[in-house]
PDB file of the backbone (N, CA, C, O) and the ligand in Angstrom, with CONECT records:
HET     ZN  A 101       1
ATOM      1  N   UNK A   1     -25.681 -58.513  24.661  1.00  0.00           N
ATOM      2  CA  UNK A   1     -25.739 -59.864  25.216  1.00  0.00           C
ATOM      3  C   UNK A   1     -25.520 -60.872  24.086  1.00  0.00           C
ATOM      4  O   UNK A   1     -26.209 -60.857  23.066  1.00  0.00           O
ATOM      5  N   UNK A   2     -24.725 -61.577  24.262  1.00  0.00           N
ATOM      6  CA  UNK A   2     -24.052 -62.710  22.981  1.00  0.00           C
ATOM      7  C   UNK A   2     -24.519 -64.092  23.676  1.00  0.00           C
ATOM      8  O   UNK A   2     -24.510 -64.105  24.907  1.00  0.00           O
ATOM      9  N   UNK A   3     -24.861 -65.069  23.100  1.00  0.00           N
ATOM     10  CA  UNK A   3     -24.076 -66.369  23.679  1.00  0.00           C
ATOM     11  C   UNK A   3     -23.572 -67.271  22.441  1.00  0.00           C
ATOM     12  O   UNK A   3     -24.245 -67.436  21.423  1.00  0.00           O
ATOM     13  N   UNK A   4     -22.264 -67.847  22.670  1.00  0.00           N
ATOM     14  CA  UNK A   4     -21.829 -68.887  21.892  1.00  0.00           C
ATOM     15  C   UNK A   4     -22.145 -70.371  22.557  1.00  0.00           C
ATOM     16  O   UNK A   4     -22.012 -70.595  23.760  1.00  0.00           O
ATOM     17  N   UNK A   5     -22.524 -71.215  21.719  1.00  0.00           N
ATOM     18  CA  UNK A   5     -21.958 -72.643  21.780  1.00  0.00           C
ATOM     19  C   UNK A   5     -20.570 -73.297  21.253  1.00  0.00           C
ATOM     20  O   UNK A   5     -19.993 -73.529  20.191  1.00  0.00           O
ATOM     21  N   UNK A   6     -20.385 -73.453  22.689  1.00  0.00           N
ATOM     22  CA  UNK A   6     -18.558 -73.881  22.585  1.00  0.00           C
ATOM     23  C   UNK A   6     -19.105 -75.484  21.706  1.00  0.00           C
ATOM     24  O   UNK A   6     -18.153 -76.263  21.729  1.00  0.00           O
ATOM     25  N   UNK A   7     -19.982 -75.926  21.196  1.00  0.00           N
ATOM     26  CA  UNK A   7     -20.300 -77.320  21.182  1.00  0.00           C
ATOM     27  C   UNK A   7     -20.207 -77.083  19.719  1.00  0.00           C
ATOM     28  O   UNK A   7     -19.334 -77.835  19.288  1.00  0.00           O
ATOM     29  N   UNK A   8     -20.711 -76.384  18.790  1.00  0.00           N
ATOM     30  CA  UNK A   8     -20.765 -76.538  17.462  1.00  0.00           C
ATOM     31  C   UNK A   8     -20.575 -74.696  16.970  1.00  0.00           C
ATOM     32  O   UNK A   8     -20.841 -74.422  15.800  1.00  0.00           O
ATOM     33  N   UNK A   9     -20.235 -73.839  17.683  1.00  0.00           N
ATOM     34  CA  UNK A   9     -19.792 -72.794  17.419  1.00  0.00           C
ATOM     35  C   UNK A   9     -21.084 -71.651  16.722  1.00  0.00           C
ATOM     36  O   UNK A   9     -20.866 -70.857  15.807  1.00  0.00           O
ATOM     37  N   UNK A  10     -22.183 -71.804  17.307  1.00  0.00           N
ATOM     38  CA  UNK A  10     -23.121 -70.897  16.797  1.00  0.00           C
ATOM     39  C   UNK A  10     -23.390 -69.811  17.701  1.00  0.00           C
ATOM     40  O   UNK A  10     -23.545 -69.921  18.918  1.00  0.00           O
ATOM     41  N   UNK A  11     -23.421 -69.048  17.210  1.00  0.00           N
ATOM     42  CA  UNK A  11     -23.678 -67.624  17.923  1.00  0.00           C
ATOM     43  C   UNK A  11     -25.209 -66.848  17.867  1.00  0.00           C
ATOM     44  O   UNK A  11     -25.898 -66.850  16.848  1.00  0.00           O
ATOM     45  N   UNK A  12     -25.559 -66.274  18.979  1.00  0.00           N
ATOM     46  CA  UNK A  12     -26.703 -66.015  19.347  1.00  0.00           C
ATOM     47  C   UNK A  12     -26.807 -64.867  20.009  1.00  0.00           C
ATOM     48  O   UNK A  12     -26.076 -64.791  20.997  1.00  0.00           O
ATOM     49  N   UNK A  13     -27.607 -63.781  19.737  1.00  0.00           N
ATOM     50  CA  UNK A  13     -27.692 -62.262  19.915  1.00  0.00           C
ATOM     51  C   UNK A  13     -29.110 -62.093  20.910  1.00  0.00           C
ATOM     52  O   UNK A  13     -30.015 -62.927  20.879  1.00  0.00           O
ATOM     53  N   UNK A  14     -29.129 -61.165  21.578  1.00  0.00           N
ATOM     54  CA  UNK A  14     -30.341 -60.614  22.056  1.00  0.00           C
ATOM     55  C   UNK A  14     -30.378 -60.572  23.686  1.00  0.00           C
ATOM     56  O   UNK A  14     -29.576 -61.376  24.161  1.00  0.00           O
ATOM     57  N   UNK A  15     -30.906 -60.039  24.389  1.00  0.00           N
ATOM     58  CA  UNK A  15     -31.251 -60.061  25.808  1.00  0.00           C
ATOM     59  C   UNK A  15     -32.068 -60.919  26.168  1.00  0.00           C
ATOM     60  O   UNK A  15     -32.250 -60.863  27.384  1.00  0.00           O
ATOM     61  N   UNK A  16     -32.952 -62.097  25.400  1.00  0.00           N
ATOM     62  CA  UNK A  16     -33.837 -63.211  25.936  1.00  0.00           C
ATOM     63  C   UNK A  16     -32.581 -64.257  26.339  1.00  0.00           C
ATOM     64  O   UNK A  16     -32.865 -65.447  26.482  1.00  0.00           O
ATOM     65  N   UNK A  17     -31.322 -63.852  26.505  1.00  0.00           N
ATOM     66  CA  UNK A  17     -30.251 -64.821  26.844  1.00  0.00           C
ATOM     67  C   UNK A  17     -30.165 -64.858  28.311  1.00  0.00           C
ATOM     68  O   UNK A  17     -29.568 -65.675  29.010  1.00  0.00           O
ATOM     69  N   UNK A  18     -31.015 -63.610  28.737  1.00  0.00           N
ATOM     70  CA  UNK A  18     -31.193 -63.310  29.858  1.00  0.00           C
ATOM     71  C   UNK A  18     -31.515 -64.737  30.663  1.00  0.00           C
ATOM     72  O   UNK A  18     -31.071 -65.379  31.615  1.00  0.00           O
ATOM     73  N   UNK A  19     -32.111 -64.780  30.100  1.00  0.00           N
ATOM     74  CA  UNK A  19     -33.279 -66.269  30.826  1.00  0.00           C
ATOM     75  C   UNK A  19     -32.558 -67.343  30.685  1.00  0.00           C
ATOM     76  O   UNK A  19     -32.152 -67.813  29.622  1.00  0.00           O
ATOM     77  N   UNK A  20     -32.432 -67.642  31.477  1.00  0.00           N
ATOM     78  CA  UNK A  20     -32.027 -69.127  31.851  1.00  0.00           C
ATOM     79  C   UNK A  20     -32.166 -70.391  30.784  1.00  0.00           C
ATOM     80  O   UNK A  20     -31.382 -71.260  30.402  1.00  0.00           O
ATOM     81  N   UNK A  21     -33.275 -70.130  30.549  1.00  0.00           N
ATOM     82  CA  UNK A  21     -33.433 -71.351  29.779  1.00  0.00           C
ATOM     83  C   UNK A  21     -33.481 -70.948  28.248  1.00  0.00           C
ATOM     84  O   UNK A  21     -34.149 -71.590  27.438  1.00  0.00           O
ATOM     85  N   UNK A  22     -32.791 -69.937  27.937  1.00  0.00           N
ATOM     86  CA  UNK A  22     -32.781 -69.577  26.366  1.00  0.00           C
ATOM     87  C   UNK A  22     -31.144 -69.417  26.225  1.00  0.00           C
ATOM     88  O   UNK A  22     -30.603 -68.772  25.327  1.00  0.00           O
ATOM     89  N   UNK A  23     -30.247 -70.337  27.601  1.00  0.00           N
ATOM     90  CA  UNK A  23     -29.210 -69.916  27.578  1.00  0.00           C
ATOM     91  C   UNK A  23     -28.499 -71.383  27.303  1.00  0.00           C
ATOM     92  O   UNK A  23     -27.531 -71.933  27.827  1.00  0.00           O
ATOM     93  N   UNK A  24     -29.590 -71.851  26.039  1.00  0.00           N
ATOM     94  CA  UNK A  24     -29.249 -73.438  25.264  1.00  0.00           C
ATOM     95  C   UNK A  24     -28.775 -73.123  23.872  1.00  0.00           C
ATOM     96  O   UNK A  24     -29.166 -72.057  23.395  1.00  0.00           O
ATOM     97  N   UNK A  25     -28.065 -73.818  23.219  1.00  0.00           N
ATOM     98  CA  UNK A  25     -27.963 -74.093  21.815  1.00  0.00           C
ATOM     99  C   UNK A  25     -29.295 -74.405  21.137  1.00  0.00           C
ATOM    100  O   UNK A  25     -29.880 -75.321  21.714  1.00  0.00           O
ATOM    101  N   UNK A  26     -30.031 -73.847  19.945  1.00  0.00           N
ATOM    102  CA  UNK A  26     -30.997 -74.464  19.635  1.00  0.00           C
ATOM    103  C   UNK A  26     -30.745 -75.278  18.466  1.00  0.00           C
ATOM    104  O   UNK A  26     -31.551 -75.727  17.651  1.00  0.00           O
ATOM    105  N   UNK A  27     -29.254 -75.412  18.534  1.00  0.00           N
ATOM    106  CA  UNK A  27     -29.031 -76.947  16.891  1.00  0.00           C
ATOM    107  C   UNK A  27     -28.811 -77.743  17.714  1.00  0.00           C
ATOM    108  O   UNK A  27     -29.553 -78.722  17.642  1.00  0.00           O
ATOM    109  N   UNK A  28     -27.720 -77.767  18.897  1.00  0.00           N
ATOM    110  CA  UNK A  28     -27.261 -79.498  19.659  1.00  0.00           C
ATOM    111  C   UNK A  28     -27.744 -79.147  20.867  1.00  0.00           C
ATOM    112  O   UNK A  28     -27.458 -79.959  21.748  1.00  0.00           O
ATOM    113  N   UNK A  29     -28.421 -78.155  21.234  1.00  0.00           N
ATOM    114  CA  UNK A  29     -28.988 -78.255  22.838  1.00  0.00           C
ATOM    115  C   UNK A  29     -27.957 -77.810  23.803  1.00  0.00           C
ATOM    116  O   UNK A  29     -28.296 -77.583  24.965  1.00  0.00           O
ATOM    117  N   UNK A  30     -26.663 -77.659  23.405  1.00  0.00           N
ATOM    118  CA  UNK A  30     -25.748 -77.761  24.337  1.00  0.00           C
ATOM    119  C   UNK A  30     -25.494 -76.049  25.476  1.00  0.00           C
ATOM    120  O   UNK A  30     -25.825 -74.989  24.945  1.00  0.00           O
ATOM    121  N   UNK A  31     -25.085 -76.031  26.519  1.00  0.00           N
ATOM    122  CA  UNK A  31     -25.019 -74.843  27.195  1.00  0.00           C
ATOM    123  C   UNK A  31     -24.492 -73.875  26.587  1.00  0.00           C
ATOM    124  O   UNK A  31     -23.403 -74.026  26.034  1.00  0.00           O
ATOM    125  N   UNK A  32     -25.135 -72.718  26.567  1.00  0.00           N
ATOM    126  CA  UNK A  32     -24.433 -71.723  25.656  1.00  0.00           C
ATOM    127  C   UNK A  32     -23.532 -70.856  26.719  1.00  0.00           C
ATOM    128  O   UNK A  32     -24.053 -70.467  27.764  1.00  0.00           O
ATOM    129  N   UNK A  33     -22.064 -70.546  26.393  1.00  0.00           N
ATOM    130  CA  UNK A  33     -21.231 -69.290  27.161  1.00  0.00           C
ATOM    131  C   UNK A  33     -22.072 -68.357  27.038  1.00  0.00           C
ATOM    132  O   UNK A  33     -22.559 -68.055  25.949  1.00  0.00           O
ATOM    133  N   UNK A  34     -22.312 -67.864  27.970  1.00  0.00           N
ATOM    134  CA  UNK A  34     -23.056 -66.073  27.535  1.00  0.00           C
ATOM    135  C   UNK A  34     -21.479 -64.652  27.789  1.00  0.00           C
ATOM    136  O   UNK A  34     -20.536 -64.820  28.562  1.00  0.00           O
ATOM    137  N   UNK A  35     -21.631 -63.755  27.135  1.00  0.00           N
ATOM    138  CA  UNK A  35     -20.959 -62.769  26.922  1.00  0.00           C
ATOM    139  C   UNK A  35     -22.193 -61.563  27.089  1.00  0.00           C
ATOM    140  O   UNK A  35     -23.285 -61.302  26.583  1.00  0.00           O
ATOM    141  N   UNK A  36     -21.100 -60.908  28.337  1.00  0.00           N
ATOM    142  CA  UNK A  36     -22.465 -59.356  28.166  1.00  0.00           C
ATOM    143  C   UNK A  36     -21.289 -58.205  28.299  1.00  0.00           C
ATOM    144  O   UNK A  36     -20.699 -58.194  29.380  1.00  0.00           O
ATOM    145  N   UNK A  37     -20.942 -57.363  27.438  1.00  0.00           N
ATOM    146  CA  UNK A  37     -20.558 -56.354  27.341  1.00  0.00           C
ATOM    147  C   UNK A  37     -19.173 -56.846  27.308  1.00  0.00           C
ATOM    148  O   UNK A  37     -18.221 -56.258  27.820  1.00  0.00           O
ATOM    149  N   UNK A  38     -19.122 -57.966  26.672  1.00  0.00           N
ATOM    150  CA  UNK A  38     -17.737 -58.201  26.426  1.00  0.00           C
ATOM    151  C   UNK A  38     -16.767 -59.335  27.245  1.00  0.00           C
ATOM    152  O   UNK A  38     -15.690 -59.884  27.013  1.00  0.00           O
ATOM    153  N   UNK A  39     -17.906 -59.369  28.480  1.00  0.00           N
ATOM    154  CA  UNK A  39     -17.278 -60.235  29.565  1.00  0.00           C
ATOM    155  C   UNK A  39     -18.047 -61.413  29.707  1.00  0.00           C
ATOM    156  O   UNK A  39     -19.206 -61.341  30.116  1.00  0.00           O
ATOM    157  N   UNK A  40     -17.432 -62.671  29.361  1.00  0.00           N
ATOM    158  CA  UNK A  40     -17.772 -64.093  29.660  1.00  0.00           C
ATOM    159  C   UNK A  40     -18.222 -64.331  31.139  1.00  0.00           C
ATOM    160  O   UNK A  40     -17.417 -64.535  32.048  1.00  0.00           O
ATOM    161  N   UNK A  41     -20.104 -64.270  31.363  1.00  0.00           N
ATOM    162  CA  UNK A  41     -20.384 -64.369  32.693  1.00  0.00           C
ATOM    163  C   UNK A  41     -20.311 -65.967  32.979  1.00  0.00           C
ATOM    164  O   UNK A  41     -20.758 -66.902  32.316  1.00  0.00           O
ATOM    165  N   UNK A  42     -19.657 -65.952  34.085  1.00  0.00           N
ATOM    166  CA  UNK A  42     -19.257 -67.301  34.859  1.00  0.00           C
ATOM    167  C   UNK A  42     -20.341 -67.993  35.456  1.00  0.00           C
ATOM    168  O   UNK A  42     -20.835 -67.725  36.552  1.00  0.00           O
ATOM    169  N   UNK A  43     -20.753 -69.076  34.527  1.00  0.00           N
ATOM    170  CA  UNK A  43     -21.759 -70.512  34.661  1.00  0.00           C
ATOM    171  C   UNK A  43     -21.688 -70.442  36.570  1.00  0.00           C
ATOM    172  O   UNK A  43     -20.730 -70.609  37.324  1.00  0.00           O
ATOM    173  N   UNK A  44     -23.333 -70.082  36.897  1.00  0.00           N
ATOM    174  CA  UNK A  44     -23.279 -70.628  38.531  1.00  0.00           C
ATOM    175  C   UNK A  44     -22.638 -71.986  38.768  1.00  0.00           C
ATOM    176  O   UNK A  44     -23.261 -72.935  38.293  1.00  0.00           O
ATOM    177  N   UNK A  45     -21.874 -72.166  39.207  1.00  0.00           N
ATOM    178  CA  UNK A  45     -21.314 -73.119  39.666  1.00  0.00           C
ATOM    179  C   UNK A  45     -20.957 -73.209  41.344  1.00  0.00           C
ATOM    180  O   UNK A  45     -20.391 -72.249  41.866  1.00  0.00           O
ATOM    181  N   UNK A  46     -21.226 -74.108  41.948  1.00  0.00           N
ATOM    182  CA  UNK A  46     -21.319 -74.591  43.547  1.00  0.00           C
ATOM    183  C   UNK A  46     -20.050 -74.280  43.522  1.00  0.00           C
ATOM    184  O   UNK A  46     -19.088 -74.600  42.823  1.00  0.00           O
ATOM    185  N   UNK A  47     -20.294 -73.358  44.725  1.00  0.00           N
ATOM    186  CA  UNK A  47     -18.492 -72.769  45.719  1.00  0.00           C
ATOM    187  C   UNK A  47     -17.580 -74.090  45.626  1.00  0.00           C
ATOM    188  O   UNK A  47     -18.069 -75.174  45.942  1.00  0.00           O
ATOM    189  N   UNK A  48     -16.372 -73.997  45.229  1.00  0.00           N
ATOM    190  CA  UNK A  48     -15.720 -74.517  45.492  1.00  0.00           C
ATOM    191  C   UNK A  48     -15.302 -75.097  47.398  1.00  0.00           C
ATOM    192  O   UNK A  48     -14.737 -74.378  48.221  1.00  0.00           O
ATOM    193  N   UNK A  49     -15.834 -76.674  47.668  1.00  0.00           N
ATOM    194  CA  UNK A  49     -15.451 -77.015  48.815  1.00  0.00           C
ATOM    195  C   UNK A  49     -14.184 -77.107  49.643  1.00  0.00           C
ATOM    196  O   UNK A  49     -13.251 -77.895  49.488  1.00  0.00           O
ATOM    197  N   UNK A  50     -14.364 -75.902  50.790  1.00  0.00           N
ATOM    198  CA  UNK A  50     -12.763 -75.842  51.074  1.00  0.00           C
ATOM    199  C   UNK A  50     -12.856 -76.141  52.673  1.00  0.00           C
ATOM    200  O   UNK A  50     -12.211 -75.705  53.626  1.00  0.00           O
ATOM    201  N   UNK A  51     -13.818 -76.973  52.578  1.00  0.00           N
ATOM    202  CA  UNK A  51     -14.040 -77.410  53.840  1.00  0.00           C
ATOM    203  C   UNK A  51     -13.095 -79.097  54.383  1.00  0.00           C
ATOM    204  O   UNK A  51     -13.275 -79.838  55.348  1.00  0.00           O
ATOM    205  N   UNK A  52     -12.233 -79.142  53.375  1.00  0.00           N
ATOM    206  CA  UNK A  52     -11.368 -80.488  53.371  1.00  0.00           C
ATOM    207  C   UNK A  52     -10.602 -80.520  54.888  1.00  0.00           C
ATOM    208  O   UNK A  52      -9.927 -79.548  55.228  1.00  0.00           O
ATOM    209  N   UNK A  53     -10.761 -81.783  55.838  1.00  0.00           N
ATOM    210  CA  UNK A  53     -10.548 -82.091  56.881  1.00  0.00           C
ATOM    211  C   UNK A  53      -8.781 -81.594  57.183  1.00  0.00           C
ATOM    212  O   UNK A  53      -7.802 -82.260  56.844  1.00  0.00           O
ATOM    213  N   UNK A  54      -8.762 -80.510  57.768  1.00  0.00           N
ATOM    214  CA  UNK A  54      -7.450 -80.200  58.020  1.00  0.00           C
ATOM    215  C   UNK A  54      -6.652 -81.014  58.873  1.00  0.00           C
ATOM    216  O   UNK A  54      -6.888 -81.304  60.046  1.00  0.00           O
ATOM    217  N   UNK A  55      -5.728 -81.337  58.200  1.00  0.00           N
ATOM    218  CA  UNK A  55      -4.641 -82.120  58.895  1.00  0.00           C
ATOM    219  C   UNK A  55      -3.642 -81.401  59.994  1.00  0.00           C
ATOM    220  O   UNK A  55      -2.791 -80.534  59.795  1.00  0.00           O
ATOM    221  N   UNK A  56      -4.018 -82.030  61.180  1.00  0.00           N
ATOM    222  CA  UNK A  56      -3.238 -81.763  62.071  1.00  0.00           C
ATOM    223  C   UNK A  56      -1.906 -82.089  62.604  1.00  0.00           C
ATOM    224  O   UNK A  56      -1.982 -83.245  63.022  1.00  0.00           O
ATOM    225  N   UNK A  57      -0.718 -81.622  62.790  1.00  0.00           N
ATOM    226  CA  UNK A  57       0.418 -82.639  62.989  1.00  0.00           C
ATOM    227  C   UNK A  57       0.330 -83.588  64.398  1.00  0.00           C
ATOM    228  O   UNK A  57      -0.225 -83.151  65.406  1.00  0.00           O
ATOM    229  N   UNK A  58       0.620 -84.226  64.374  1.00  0.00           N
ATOM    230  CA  UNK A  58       0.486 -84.850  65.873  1.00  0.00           C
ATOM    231  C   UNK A  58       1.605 -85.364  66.470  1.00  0.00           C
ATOM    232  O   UNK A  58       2.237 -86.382  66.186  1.00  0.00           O
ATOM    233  N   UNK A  59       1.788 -84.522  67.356  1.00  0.00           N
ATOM    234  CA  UNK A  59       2.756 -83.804  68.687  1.00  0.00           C
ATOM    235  C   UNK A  59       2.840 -85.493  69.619  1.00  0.00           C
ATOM    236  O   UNK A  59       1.910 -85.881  70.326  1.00  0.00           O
ATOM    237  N   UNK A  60       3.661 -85.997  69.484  1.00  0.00           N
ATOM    238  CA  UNK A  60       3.767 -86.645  70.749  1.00  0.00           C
ATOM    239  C   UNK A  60       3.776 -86.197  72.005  1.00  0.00           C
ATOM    240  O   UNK A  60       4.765 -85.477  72.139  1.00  0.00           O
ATOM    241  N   UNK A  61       3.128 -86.274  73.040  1.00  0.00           N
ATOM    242  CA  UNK A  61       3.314 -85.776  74.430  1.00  0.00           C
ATOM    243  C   UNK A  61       4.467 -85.890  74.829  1.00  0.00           C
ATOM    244  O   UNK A  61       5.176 -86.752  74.308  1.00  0.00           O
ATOM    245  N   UNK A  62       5.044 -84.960  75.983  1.00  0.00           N
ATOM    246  CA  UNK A  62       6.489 -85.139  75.716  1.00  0.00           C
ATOM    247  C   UNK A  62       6.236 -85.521  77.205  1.00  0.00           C
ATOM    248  O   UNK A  62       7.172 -85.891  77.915  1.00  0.00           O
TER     249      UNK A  62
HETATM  250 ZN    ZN A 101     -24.558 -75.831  19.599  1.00  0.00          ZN2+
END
């Protein structure tokens, strides 16, 4: 388990990266990338909304 700070480039070792909240920079605070076995796990981030009002064509009555 790795994490880098993309913010000032420090690197950080151990499985307490586990935790949420040890998954900070401790020089600028900033969010650390975590890496586990090599693979950059993807920051929870809210589903992308694909609920955008579909446009309908509109048919003149014939
Ligand atoms: Zn940092």
């Amino acid at each position: 388990m790795e994490g880098i700070c993309p913010q000032c480039g420090s690197h950080y070792f151990g499985w307490s990266l586990d935790n949420p909240e040890k998954q900070k920079c401790e020089k600028c605070g900033g969010p650390l990338t975590i890496i586990r076995d090599g693979v950059i796990i993807p920051k929870e981030t809210p589903p992308l909304q694909d609920n955008a009002p579909v446009k309908f064509l509109k048919v003149p009555p014939i």
